[in-house]
N, C-alpha and C positions, 0 to 999 in steps of 0.2 A: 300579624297576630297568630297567625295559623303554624306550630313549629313543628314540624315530621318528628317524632317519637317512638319505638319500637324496644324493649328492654325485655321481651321474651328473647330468649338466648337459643333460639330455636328459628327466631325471625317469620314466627306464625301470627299471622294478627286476625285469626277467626276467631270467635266465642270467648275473649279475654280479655275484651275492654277493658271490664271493672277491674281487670285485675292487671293491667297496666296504666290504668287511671292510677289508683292506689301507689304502686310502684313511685309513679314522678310527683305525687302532693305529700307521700311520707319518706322517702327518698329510701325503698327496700330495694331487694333485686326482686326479681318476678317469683322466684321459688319464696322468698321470704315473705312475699304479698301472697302468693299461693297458700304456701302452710299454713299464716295466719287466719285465713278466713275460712278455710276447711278444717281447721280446730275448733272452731264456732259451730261449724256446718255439721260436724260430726257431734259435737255435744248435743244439737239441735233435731238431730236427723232430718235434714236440709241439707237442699243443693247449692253449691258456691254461684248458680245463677240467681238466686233466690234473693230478689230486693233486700227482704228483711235480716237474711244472714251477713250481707256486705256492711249492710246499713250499719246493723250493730258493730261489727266491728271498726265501723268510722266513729261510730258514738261513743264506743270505751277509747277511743283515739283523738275527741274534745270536737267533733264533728255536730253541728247543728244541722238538722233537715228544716230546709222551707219550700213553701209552696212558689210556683212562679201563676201570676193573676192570670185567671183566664180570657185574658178582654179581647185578644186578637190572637189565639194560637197557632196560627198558620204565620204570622209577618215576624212574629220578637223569634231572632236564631241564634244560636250561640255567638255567633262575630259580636251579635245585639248587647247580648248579656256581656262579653267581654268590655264592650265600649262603656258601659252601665256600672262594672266593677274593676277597676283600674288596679286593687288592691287588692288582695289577698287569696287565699287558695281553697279553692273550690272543685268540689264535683258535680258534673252536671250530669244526669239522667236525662234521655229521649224515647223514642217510642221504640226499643229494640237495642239503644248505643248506650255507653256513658264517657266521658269526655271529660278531662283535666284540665283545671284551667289554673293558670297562677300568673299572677298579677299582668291579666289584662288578655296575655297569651294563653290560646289552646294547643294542647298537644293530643297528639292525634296519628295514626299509619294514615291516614288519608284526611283528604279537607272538611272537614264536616261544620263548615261553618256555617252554610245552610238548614243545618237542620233544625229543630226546633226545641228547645229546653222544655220538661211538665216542672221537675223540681230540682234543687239543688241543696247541697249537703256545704257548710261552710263551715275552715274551722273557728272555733270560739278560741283555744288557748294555745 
């Protein structure tokens, strides 16, 4: 489930998640996922780390946000959520990461399948 992913063309994978999540669910390069959310971020005066600047630009992109249930936060992990959604492409937010998932597999610089999903962004269209 787990596929090594890295499309910063720099081969940095600090502080970029969202914006190499972005990258493999919209199929940009990194500068083209970069540009487009700091054209948001600047219209906004917002940071490209800023939940809600990403967000939106998943939202004008047919991207739905949902919650994931609070019943056990610590045991449901992204592997969890992959095995849960065999289908379609998604982004997963965690406490500091976000994570691309599409149909079932997560892409990732590192394993992050332990970690734990709060919500995720699905696309609608």
């Amino acid at each position: 489930m787990f596929i090594y992913y890295n499309p910063n063309p720099k081969g940095k994978h600090v502080t970029d998640c969202t914006i190499r999540a972005i990258c493999r669910l919209e199929g940009l390069t990194w500068l083209e996922a970069f540009d487009s959310v700091t054209d948001i971020c600047r219209e906004n005066y917002d940071m490209p780390s800023s939940d809600k600047m990403w967000g939106k630009f998943l939202s004008m992109r047919g991207y739905r946000r949902y919650l994931i249930p609070d019943t056990c936060p610590d045991c449901y992990t992204v592997r969890d959520f992959c095995v849960d959604h065999p289908i379609g492409s998604y982004l997963l937010k965690t406490s500091g990461h976000v994570i691309a998932v599409v149909n079932g597999d997560y892409y990732d610089t590192f394993d992050s399948g332990d970690k734990s999903p709060i919500y995720y962004y699905r696309k609608e269209w």
